[in-house]
Backbone as CSV, one residue per row, in Angstrom:
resi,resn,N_x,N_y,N_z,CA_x,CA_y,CA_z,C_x,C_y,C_z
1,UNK,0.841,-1.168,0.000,0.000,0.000,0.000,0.890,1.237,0.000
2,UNK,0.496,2.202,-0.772,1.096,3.529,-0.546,0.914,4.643,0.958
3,UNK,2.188,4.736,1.083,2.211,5.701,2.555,2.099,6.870,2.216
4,UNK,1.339,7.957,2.157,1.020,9.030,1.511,1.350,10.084,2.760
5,UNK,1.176,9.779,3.896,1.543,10.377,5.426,1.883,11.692,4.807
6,UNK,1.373,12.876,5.265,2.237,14.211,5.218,3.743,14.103,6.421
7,UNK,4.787,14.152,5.932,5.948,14.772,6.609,5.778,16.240,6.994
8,UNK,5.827,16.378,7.973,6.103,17.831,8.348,6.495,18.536,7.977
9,UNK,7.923,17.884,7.433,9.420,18.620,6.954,8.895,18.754,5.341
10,UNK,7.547,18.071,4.944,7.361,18.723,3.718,6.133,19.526,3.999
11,UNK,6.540,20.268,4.540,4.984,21.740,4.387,6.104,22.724,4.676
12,UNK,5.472,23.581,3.478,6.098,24.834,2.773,5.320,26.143,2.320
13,UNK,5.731,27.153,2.669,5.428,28.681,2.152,4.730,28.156,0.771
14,UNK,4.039,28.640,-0.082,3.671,28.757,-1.252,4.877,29.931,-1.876
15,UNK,4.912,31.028,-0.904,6.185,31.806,-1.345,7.148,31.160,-1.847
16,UNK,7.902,30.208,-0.622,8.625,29.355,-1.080,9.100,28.678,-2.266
17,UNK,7.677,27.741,-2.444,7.624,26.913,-3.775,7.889,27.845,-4.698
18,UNK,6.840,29.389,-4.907,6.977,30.005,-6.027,8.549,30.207,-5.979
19,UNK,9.298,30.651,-5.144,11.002,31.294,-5.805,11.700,29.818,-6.035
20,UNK,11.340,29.091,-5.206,12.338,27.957,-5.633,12.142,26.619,-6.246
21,UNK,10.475,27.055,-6.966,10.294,25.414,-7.419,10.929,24.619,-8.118
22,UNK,11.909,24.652,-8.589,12.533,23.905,-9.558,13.317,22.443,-8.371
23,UNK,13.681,23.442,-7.298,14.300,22.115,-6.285,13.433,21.928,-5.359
24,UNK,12.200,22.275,-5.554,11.019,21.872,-5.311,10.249,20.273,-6.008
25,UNK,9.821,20.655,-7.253,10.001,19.781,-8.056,10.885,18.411,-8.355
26,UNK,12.247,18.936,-8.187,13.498,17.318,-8.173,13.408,16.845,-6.515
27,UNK,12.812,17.566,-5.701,12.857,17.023,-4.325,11.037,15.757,-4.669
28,UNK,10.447,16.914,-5.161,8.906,15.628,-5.104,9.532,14.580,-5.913
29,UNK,9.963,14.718,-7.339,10.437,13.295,-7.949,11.239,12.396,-6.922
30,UNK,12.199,12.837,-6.567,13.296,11.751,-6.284,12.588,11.318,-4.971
31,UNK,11.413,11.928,-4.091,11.458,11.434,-2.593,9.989,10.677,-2.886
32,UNK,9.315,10.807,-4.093,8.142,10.448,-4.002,6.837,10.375,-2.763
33,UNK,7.231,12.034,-1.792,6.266,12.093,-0.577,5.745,13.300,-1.298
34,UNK,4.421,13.405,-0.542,3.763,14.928,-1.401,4.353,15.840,-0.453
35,UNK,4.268,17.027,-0.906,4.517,18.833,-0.183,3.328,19.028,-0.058
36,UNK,2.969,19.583,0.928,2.164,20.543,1.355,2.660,22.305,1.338
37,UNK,2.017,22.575,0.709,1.793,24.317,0.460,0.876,24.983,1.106
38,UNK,1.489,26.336,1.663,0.410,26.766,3.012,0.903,28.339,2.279
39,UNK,-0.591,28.873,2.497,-0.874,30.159,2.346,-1.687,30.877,3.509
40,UNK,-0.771,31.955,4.125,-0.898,32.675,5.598,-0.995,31.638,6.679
41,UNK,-0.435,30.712,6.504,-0.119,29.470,7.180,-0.860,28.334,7.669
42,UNK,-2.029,28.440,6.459,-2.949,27.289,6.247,-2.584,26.595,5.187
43,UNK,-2.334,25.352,5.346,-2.621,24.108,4.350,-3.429,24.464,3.532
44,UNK,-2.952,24.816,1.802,-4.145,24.974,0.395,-4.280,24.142,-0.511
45,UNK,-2.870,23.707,-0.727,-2.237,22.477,-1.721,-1.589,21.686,-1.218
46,UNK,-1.856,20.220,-1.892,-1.065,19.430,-1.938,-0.534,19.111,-3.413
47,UNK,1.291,18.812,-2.920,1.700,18.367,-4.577,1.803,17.060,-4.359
48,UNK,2.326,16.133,-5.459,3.296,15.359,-5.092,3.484,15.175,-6.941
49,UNK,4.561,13.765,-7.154,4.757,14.198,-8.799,3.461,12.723,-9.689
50,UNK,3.916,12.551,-10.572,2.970,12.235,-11.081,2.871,10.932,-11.206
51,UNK,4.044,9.924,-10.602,3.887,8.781,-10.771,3.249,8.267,-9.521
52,UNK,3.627,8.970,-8.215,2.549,8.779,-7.317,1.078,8.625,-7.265
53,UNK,0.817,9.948,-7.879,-0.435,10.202,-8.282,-1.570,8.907,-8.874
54,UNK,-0.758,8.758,-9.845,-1.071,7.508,-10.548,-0.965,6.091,-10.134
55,UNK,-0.284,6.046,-8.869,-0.237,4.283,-7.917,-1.658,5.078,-7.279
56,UNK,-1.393,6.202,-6.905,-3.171,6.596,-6.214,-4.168,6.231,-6.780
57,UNK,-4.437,6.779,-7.500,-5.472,6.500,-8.562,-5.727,5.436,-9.185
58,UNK,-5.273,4.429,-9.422,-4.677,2.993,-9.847,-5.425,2.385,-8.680
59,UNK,-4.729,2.755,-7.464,-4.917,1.582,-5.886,-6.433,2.059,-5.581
60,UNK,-6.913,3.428,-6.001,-8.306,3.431,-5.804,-9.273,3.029,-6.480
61,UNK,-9.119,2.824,-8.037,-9.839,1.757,-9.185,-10.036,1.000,-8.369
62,UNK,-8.662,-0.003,-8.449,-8.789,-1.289,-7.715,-9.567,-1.502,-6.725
63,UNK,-9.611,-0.546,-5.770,-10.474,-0.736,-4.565,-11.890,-0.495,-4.717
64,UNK,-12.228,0.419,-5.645,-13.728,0.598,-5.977,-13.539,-0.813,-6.709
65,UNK,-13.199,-1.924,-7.915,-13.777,-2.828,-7.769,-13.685,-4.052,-7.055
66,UNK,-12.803,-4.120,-5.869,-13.197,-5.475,-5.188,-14.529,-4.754,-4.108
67,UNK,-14.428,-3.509,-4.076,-15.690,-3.754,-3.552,-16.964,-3.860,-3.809
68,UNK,-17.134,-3.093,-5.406,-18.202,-3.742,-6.237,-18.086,-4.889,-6.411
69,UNK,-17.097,-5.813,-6.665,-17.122,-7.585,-7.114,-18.159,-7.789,-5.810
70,UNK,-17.196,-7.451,-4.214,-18.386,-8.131,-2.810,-19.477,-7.730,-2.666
71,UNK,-20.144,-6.819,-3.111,-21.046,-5.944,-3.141,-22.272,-7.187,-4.114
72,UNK,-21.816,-7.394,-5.607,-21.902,-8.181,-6.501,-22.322,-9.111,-5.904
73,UNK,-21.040,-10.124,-5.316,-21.436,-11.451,-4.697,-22.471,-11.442,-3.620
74,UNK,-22.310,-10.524,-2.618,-23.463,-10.657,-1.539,-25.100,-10.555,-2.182
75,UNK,-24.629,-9.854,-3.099,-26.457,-9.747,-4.076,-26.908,-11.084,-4.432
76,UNK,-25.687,-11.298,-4.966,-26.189,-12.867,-5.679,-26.439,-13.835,-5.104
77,UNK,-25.311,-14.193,-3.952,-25.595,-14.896,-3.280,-27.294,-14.540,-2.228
78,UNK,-27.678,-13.382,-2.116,-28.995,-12.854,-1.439,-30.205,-13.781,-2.299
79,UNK,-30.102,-13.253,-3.581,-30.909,-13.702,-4.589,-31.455,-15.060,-5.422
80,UNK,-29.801,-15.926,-5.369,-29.537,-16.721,-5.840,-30.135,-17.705,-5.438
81,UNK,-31.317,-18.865,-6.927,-32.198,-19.823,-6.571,-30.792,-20.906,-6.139
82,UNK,-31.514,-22.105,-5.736,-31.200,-22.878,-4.892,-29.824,-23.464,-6.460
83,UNK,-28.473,-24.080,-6.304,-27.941,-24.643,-7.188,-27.831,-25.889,-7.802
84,UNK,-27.839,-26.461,-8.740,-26.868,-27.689,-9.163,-25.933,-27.896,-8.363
85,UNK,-25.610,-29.228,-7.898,-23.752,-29.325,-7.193,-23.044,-28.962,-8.078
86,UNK,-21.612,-28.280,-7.406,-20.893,-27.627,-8.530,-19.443,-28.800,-8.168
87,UNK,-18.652,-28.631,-9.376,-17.393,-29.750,-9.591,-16.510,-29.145,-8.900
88,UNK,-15.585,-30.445,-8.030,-14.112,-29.533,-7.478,-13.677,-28.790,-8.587
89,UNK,-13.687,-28.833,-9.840,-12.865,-27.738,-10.311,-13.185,-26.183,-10.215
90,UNK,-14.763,-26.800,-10.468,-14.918,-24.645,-9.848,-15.143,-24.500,-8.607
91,UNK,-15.056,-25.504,-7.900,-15.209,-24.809,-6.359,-13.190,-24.478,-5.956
92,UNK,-12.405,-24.937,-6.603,-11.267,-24.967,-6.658,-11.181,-23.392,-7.466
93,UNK,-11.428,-23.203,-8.339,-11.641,-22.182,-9.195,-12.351,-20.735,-8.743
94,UNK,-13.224,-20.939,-7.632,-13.839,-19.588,-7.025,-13.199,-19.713,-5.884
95,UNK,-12.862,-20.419,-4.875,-11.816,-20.883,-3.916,-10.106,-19.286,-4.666
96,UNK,-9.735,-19.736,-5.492,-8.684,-18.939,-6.374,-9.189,-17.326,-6.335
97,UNK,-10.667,-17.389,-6.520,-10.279,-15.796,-6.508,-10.996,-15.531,-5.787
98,UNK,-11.320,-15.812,-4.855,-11.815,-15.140,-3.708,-10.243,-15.075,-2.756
99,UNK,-9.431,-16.103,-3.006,-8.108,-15.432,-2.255,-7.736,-14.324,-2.592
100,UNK,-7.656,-14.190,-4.150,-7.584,-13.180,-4.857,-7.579,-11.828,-4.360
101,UNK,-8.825,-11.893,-4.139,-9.977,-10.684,-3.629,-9.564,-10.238,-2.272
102,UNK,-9.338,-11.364,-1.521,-8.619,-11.152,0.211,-7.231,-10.613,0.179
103,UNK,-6.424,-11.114,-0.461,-5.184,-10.721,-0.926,-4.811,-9.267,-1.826
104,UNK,-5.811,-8.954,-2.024,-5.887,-7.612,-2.668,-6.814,-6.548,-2.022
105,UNK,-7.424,-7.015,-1.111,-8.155,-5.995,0.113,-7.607,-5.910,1.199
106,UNK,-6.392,-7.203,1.690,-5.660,-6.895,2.756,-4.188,-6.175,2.082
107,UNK,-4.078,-6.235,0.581,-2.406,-5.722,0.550,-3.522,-3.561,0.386
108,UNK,-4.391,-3.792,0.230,-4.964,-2.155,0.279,-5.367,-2.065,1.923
109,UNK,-5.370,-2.457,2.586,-5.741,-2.279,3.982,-7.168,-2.056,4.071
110,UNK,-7.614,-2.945,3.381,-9.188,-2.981,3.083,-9.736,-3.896,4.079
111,UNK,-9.632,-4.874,4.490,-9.688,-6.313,5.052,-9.155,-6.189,6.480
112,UNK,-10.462,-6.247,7.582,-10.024,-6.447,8.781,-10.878,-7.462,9.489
């Protein structure tokens, strides 16, 4: 999971950023933590660079759909007429991704 934590040591003047963004900028790439930017010494912005951004946005897809998939299954299973016996292979086979699903809601800290 991504640690997104504000550092302290990154909250900064907006003054700041404006005279010196350039080692502003090679500090967000290389440390991959966001800055915080404060104007009259409130928190306005957050930066960070863009590949972060994008594990963000990425890890939150993901999480909107395993929780539509459970969302999904609890319906069905709500709804669902009585079955046919099903073969070890698909009970072996939904067995697979429902680890899946656990394994990807506990590596998001979804799963407690």
């Amino acid at each position: 999971m991504l640690d997104v934590a504000i550092d302290t040591r990154k909250i900064h003047p907006l003054s700041d950023f404006l005279r010196n963004y350039k080692v502003h900028i090679a500090q967000l790439k290389e440390s991959r933590t966001p800055e915080v930017l404060t104007v009259n010494g409130r928190a306005e912005v957050v930066l960070m660079d863009t590949e972060t951004y994008e594990n963000i946005v990425e890890q939150l897809n993901r999480t909107r759909a395993v929780v539509a998939a459970r969302v999904h299954m609890a319906q069905a299973r709500k709804n669902a007429p009585p079955q046919e016996p099903i073969t070890e292979t698909e009970i072996e086979r939904r067995q697979s991704i429902m680890k899946e699903l656990v394994e990807e809601t506990e590596r998001l800290g979804l799963y407690r």
